[in-house]
C-alpha positions as CSV (number, residue, x, y, z in Angstrom):
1,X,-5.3,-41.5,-103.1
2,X,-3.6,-44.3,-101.2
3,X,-5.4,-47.2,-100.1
4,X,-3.5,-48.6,-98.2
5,X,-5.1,-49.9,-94.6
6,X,-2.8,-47.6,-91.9
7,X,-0.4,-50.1,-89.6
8,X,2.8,-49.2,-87.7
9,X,6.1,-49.8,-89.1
10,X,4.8,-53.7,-90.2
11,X,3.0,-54.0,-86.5
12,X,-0.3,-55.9,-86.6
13,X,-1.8,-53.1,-84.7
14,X,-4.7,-51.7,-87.1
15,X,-5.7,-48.3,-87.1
16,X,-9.7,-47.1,-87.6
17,X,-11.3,-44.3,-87.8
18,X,-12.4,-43.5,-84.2
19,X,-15.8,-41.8,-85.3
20,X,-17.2,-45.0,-87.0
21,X,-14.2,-47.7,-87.3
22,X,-14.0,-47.6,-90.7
23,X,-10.9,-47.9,-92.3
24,X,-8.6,-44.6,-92.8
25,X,-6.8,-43.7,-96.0
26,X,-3.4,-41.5,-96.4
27,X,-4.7,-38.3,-98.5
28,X,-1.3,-36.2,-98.0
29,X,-1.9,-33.9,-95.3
30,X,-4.7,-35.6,-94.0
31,X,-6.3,-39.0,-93.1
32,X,-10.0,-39.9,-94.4
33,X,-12.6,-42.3,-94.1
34,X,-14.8,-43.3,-97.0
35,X,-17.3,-44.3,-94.7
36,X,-18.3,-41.5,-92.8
37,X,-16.1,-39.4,-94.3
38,X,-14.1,-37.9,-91.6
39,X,-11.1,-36.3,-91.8
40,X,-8.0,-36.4,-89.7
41,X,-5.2,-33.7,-90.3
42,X,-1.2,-34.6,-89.8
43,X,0.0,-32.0,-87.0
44,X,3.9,-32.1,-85.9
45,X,4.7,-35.7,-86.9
46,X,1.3,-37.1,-85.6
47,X,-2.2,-37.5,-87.3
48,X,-4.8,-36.0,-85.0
49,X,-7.4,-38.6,-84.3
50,X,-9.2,-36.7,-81.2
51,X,-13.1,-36.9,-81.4
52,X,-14.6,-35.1,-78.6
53,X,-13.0,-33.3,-76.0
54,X,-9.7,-32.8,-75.1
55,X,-7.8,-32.4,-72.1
56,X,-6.2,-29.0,-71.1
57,X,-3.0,-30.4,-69.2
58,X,0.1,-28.6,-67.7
59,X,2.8,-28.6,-70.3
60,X,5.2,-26.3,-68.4
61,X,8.7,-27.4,-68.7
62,X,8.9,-28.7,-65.1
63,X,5.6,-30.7,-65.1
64,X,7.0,-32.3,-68.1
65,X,9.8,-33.3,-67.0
66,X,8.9,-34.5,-64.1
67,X,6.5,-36.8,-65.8
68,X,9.1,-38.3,-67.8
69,X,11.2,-38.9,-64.6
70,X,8.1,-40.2,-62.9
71,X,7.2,-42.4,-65.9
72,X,10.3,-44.2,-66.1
73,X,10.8,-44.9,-62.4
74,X,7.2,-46.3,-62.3
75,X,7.5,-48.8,-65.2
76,X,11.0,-49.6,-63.8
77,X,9.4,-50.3,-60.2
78,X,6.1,-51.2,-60.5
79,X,5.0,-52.2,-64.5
80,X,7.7,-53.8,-65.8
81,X,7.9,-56.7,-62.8
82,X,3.7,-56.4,-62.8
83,X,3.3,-57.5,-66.4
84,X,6.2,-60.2,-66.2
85,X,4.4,-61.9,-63.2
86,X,1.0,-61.8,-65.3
87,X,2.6,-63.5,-67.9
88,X,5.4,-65.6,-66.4
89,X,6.1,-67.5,-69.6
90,X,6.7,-64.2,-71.3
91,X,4.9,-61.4,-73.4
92,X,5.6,-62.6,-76.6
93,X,2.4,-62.0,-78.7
94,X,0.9,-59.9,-75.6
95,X,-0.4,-56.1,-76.9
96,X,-0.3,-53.5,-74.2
97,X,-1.7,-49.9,-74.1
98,X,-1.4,-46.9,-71.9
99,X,-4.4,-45.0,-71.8
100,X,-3.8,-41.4,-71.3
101,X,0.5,-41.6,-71.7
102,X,1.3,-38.5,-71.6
103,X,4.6,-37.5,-72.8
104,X,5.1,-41.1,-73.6
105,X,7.9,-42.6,-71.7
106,X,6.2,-45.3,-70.2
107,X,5.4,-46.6,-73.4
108,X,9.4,-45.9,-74.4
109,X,10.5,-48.0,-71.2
110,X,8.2,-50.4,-71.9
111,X,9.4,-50.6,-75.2
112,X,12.7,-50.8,-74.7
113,X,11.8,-53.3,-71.9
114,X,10.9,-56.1,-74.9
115,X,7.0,-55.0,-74.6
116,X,4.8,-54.5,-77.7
117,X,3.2,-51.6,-75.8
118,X,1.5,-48.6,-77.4
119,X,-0.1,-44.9,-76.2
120,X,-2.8,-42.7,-76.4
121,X,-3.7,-39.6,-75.3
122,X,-5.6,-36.3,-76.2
123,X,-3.9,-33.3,-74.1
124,X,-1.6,-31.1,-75.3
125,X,1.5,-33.7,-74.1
126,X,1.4,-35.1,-77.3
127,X,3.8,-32.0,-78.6
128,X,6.5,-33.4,-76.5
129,X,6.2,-37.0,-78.5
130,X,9.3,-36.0,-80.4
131,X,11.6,-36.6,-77.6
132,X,10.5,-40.2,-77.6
133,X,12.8,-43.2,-79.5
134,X,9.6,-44.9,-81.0
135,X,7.0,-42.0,-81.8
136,X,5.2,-44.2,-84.5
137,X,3.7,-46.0,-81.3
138,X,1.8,-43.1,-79.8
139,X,-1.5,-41.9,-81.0
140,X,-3.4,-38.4,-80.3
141,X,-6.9,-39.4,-80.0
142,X,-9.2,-39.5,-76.6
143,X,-10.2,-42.3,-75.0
144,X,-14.5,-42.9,-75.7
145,X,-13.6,-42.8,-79.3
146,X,-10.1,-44.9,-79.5
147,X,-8.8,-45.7,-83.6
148,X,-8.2,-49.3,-82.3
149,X,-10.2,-52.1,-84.0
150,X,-12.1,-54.4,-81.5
151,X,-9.8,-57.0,-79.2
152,X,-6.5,-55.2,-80.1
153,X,-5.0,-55.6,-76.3
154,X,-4.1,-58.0,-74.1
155,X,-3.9,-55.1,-71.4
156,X,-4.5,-51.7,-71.1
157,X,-3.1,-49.2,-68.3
158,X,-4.2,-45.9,-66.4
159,X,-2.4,-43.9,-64.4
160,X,-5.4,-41.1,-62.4
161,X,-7.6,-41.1,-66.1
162,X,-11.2,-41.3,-64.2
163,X,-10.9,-38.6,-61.6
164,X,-10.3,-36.0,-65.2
165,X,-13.5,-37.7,-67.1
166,X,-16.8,-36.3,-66.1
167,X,-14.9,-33.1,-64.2
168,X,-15.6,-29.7,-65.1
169,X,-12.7,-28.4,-67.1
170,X,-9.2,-29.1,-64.3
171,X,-10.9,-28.6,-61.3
172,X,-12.3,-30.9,-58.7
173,X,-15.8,-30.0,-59.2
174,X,-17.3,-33.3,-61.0
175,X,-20.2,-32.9,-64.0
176,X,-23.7,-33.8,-63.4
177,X,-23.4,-36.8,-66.0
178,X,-20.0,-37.8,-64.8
179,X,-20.6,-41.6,-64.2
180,X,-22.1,-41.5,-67.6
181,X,-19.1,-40.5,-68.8
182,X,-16.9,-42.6,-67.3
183,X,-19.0,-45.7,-68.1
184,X,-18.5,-44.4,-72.1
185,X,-14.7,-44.8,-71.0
186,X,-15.0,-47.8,-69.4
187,X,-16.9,-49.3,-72.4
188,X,-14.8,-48.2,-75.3
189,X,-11.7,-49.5,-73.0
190,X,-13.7,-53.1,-72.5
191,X,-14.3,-52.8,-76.6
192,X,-10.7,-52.6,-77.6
193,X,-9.5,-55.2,-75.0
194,X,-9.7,-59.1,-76.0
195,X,-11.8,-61.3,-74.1
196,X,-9.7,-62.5,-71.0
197,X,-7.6,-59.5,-71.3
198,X,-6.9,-57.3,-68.1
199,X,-7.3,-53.5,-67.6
200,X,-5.3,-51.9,-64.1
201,X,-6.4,-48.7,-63.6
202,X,-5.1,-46.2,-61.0
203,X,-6.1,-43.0,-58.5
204,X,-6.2,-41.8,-55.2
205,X,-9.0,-43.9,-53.2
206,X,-11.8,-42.6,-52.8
207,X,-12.2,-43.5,-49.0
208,X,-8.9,-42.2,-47.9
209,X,-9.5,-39.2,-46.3
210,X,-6.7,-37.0,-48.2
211,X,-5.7,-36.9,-51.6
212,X,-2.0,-36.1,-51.8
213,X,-1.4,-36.7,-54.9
214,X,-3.1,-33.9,-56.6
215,X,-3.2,-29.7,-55.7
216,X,0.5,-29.4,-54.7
217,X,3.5,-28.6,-56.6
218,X,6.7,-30.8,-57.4
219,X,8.8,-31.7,-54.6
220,X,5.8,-30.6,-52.2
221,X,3.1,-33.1,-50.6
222,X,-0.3,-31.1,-50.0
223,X,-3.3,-32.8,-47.9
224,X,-6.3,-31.9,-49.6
225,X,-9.2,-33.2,-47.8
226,X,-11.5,-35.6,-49.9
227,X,-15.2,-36.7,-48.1
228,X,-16.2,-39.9,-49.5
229,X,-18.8,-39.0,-50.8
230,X,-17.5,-36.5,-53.5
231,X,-17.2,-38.8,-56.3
232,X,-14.3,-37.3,-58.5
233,X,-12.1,-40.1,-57.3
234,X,-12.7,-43.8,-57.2
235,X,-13.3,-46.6,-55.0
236,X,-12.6,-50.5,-55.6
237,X,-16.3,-50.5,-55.8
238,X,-16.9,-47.4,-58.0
239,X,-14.6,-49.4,-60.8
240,X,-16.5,-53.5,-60.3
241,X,-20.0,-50.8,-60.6
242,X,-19.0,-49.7,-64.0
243,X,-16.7,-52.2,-65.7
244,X,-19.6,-55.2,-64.7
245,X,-22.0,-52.9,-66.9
246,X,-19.5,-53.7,-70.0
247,X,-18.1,-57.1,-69.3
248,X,-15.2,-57.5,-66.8
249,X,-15.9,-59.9,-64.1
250,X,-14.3,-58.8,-61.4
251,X,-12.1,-56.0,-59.5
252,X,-8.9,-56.7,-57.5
253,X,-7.3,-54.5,-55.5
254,X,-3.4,-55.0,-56.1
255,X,-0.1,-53.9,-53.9
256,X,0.5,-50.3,-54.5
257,X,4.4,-51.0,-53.0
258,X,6.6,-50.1,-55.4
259,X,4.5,-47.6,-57.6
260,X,5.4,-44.3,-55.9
261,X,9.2,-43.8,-54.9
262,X,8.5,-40.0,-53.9
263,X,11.5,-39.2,-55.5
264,X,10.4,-35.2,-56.8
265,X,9.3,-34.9,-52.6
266,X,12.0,-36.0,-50.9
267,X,13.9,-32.9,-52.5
268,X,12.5,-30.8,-49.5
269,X,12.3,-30.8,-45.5
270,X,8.7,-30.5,-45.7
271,X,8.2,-33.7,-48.9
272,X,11.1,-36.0,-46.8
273,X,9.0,-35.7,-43.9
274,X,5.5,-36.8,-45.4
275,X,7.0,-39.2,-47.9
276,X,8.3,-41.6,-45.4
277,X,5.4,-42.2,-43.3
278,X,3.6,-42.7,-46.9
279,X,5.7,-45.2,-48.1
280,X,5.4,-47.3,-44.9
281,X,2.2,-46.9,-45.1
282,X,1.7,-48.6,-48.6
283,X,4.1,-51.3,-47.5
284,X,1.5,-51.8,-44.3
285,X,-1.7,-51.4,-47.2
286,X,0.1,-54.4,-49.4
287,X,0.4,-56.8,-47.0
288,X,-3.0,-58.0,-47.3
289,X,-5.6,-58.0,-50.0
290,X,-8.3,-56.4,-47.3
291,X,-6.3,-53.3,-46.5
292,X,-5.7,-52.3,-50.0
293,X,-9.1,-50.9,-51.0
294,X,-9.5,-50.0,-47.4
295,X,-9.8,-46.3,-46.4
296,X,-6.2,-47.1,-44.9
297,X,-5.0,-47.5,-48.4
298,X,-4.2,-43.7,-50.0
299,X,-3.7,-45.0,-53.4
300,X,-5.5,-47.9,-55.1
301,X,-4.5,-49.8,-58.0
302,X,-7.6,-52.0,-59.3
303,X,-7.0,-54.8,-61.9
304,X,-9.9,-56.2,-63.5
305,X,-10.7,-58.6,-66.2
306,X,-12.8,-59.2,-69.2
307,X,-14.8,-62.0,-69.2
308,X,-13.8,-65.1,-71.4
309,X,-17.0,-65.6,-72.5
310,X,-17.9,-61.5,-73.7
311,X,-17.4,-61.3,-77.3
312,X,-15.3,-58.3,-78.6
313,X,-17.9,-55.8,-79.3
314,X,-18.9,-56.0,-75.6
C-alpha cells in the first residue's frame, strides 16, 4: 500500500479524511484512513469523499448546461473583478474554494483566470466533471464533513448552498433542526478558512417578498411568494447569527450589480419583460450599503470574515 499523503498535481492543497482528518492512503480502487479506518471508493475519475447526505440535484441536459453558461458569465461579471479588488496587489499565494460547484466551471474560469481556486460538491453534478480542463481540482464530498485540513483558504464561495441545508429532501419545506444544520455548515466552512480569511455567500433575501430565482424553468421568471418568516432563505442577519457562533466577526452586505445578467430569461416575452425591471432594481439596491440587505434588495450577497485572532480549529 502507498503511503504517500494525497496532494494535487504538486499543489500544497492537503487532502484528509473528512470523517476524522486523518491522513488518506491510495489502496488501488479505494482511499483509506488508518485512523478511523474509512474507506473512500474511486468512481468515474473521482474518489468519493461524501460523508452524510447528499444532494439529489437536476442533472437534465438543459439544467446543466445552463449552469455552465451561468457559471461562466458570473465569474466573468461578478467574481473575477470581486476577488481582484479584495486583493489589489494580486492573488498570488491566495487559496480559493467554491462550496457546492456544481458542474465545475466556475472553478475552470477561475482557473483559467490565474486563481488557485478549487470545488466541492456532493450532488450528482459531479458526473459532468469530465467536461472540465482541470478535474484534479474538484472534489465530491459534502460540505459538514470537507477533506480539507484546517486554514486551507483564503476564501470560500456559495452560490444559494443554505436555503438546500436543513430542507426536507428539494422542496421548500425546511427541517425542524434546520439552523442546526446550517450552523454545522457554517462551522466546518469557518474550520477550513485561515484566520482573516473571507467567506461570501449568496441567496435570495429573505425579506424580499418573492423569490424569483427558484420554482421556474429556464428562460422563465416565476414569483413565488416568500413570508419572512419562513426561514428556508436567509437574511444579512440570519448569516452574522450563525457565522458569530464560529468566529467571523462581521456580515457585509455587498453590491449584487453585476452577478445576474438574466441571460437564459431574456430568451422569452414574458423573461425580457421581468428581467429589466430586475436589473434596475439591483443597480438601485447597490448604490448604497443600507438598501442591500433591505427587503428592497431580491438578492443578497453577504461577505463576512474570520476573525484574526480565532485560531484554525475555530
Amino acid at each position: 500500500m502507498a503511503s504517500a499523503l494525497l496532494t494535487v498535481r504538486g499543489q500544497a492543497l492537503r487532502v484528509v479524511c473528512p470523517a476524522c482528518r486523518g491522513a488518506l492512503f491510495d489502496a488501488g480502487e479505494v482511499l483509506t484512513c488508518n485512523a478511523c479506518g474509512s474507506r473512500y471508493p474511486k468512481r468515474g475519475g473521482f474518489v468519493d469523499l461524501v460523508v452524510g447526505e447528499r444532494y439529489d440535484d437536476d442533472t437534465t441536459d438543459g439544467a446543466v448546461e445552463n449552469e455552465e453558461a451561468t457559471n461562466r458569465d458570473t465569474v466573468e461579471r461578478y467574481w473575477i473583478p470581486l476577488f481582484r479588488r479584495l486583493w489589489p496587489e494580486g492573488a498570488k499565494g491566495r487559496r480559493i474554494l467554491s462550496l457546492g460547484c456544481g458542474v465545475g466551471a466556475d472553478v475552470e474560469q477561475l482557473v483559467a483566470a490565474g486563481f488557485d481556486a478549487y470545488g466541492i460538491d456532493n450532488g450528482k453534478r459531479v458526473a459532468h466533471w469530465w467536461r472540465r480542463n482541470c478535474p484534479e481540482r474538484l472534489y465530491c464530498g459534502n460540505g459538514k464533513h470537507m477533506p480539507f485540513e484546517d486554514a486551507s483558504f483564503d476564501l470560500m464561495f456559495c452560490g444559494c448552498v443554505f436555503p438546500h441545508v436543513g430542507v426536507v429532501g428539494t422542496t421548500f419545506r425546511t427541517t425542524a433542526d434546520y439552523f442546526e444544520q446550517r450552523l454545522a455548515l457554517a462551522a466546518e466552512m469557518a474550520r477550513v478558512l485561515r484566520a482573516g480569511g473571507r467567506i461570501v455567500s449568496c441567496n435570495p433575501n429573505r425579506f424580499f417578498p418573492f423569490d424569483i430565482f427558484h420554482g421556474h424553468q429556464a428562460g422563465k421568471i416565476t414569483l413565488r411568494p416568500t413570508p419572512p418568516w419562513h426561514h428556508l432563505l436567509l437574511s444579512r442577519g440570519d448569516y452574522l447569527e450563525m457565522f458569530r457562533r464560529v468566529g467571523c466577526v462581521r456580515a457585509v452586505a455587498l453590491p449584487v450589480k453585476g452577478y445576474w445578467s438574466f441571460a437564459n430569461s431574456r430568451k422569452t416575452w414574458r423573461g425580457r419583460l421581468l428581467a429589466a425591471p430586475v436589473d434596475l432594481l439591483f443597480r438601485l439596491v447597490s448604490s448604497t450599503s443600507i438598501l442591500r440587505s433591505s427587503p428592497l434588495n431580491p438578492w443578497l450577497i453577504v461577505m463576512l470574515e474570520k476573525d484574526s485572532a480565532v485560531p484554525a480549529d475555530g
